[in-house]
C-alpha positions as CSV (number, residue, x, y, z in Angstrom):
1,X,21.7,-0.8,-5.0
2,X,20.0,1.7,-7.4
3,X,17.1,3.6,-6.1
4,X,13.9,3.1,-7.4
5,X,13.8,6.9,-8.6
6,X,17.2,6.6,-10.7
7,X,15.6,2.7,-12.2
8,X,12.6,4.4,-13.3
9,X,14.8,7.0,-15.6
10,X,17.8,4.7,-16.7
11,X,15.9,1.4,-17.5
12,X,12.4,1.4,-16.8
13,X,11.3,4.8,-19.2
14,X,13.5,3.4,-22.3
15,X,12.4,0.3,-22.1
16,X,8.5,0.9,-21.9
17,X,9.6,3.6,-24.4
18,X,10.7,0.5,-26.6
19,X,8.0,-1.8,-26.0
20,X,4.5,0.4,-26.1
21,X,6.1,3.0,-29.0
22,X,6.0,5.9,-26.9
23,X,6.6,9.6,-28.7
24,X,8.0,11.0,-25.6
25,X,9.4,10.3,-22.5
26,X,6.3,12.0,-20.2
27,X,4.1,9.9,-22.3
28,X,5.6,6.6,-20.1
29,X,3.5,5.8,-17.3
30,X,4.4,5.9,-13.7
31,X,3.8,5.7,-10.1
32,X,1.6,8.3,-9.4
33,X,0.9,7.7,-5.4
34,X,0.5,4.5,-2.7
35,X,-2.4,4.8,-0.4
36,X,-1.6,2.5,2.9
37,X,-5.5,1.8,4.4
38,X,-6.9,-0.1,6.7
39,X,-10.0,-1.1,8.9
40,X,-10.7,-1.1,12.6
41,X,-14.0,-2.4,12.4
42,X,-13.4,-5.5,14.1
43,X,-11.1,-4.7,16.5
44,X,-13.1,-1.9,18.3
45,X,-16.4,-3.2,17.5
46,X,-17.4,-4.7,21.4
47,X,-14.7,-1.9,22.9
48,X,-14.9,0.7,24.9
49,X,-14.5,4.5,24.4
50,X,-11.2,4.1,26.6
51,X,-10.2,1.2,25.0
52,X,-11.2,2.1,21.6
53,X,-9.1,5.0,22.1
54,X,-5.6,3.2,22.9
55,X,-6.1,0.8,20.3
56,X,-6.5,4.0,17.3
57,X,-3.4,5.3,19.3
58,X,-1.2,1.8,18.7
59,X,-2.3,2.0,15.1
60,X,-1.2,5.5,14.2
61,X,2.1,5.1,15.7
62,X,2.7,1.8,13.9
63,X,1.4,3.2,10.7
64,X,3.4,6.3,11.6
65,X,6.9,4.2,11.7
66,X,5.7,1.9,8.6
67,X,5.2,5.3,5.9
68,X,7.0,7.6,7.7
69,X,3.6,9.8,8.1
70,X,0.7,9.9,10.4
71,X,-2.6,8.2,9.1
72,X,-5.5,10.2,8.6
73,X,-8.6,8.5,10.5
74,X,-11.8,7.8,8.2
75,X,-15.3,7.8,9.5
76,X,-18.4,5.9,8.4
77,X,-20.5,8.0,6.0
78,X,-23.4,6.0,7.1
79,X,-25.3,3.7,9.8
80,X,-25.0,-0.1,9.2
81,X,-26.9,-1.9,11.9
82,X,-25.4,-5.1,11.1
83,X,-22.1,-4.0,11.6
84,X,-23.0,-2.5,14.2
85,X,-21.6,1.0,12.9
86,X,-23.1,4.7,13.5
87,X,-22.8,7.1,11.4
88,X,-19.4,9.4,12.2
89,X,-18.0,6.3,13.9
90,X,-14.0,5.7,13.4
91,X,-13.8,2.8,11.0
92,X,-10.4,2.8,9.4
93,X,-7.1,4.8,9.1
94,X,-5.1,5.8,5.9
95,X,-1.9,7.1,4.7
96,X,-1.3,8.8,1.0
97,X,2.4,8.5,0.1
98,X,3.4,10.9,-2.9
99,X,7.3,11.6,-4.1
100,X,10.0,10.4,-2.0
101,X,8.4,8.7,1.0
102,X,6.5,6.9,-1.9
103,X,9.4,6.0,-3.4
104,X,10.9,4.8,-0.2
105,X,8.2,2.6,0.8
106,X,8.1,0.6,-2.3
107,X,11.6,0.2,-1.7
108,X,11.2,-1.6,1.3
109,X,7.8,-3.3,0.2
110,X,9.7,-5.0,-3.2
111,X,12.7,-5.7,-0.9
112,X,12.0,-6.6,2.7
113,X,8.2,-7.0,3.5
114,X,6.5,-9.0,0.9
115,X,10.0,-11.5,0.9
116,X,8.8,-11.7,4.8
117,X,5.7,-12.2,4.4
118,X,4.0,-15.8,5.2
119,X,3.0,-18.1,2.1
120,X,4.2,-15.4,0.0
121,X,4.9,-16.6,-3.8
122,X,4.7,-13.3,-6.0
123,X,1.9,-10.8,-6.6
124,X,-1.1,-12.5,-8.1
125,X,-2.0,-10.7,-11.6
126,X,-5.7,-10.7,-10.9
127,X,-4.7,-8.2,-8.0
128,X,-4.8,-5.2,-10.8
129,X,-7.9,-3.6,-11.6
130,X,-8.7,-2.1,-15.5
131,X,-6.8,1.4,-15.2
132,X,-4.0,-0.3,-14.2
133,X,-3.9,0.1,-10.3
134,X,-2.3,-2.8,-8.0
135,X,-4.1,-3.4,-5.0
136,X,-2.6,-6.1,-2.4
137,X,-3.3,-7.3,1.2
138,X,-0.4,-7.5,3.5
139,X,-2.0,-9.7,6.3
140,X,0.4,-8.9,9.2
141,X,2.2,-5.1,9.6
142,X,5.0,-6.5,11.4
143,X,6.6,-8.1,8.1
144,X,8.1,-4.2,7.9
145,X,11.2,-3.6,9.2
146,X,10.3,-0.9,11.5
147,X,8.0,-2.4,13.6
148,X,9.1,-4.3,16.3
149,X,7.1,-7.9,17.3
150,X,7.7,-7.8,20.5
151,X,6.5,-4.0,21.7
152,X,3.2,-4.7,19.4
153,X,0.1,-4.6,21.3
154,X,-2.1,-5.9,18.2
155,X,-1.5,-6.9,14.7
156,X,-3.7,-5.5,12.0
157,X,-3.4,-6.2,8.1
158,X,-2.9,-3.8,5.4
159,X,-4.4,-2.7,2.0
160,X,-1.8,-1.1,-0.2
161,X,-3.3,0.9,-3.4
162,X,-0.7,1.5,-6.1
163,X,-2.0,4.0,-8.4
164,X,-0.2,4.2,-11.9
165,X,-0.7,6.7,-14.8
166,X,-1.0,4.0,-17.1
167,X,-4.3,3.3,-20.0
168,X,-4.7,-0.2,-19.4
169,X,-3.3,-3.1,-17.1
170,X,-0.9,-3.9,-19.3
171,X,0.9,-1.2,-19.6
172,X,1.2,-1.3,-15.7
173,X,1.9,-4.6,-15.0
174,X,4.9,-4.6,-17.7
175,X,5.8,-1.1,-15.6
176,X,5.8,-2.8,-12.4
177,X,7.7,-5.9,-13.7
178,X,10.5,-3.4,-14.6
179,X,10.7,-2.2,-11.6
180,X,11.0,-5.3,-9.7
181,X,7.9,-5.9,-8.4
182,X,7.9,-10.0,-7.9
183,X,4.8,-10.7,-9.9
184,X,3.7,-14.1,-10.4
185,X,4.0,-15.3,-14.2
């Protein structure tokens, strides 16, 4: 199977090349980087410190097997009394892929995850916004390889940003139908 990398050059570059009328070859948009988020908000809310603890801990290390990084832990900016959220409070965790890991994990996203995920019937185009980025919702982590059901202690859901150098959607959603994304038609 050819790696996402080596697609990009041989295939994907010529052909948008082709298509949009390109000058030159660093003109072609790409990939630039995949940010893995999500929120804890719900899950610690009515928790203890102890408790709150071991369940950031579970998270890391399954977001640590799923990009092959450890997650950075966002705080609230700000006090929400609704959500019953203080400022400085732990809210979320994220991960920013760049280069190879990226590469990897969009490997196994196009290839084993989204095929495993419930309900799954392509990648809705309404899911990009106007620069071109792709944002979608992966509601269970364990539809990745590298997390096994049975050790999990929770399951969580996922926001995956794709960030593209592209002007418009078009030119991104043509780039990520070249490289195999399975988007809906």
């Amino acid at each position: 199977m050819i790696s996402l990398k080596d697609k990009y050059q041989k295939e994907v570059g010529p052909a948008m090349m082709k298509k949009f009328g390109y000058k030159s070859i660093m003109a072609v948009p790409k990939i630039e980087k995949v940010v893995i988020n999500t929120g804890l908000g719900k899950l610690v809310s009515d928790k203890t410190g102890e408790e709150q603890k071991k369940i950031f801990s579970a998270i890391i290390e399954d977001l640590s097997l799923i990009c092959g990084q450890r997650p950075v832990l966002t705080k609230s900016k700000k006090s929400i009394a609704s959500f019953k959220i203080r400022a400085g409070m732990t809210i979320g965790a994220k991960v920013t892929l760049r280069g190879r890991k990226m590469n990897d994990f969009l490997e196994r996203i196009i290839n084993v995850a989204l095929p495993r995920s419930r309900d799954f019937q392509g990648i809705d185009l309404k899911s990009f916004d106007r620069q071109g980025n792709l944002t979608l919702a992966v509601r269970e982590h364990i539809v990745f390889p590298e997390v096994s059901p049975e050790k999990v202690k929770l399951i969580f859901g996922l926001e995956i940003t794709i960030v593209t150098t592209a002007e418009n959607k078009e030119e991104s959603i043509e780039l990520l139908k070249l490289l195999g994304f399975p988007l809906k038609k």
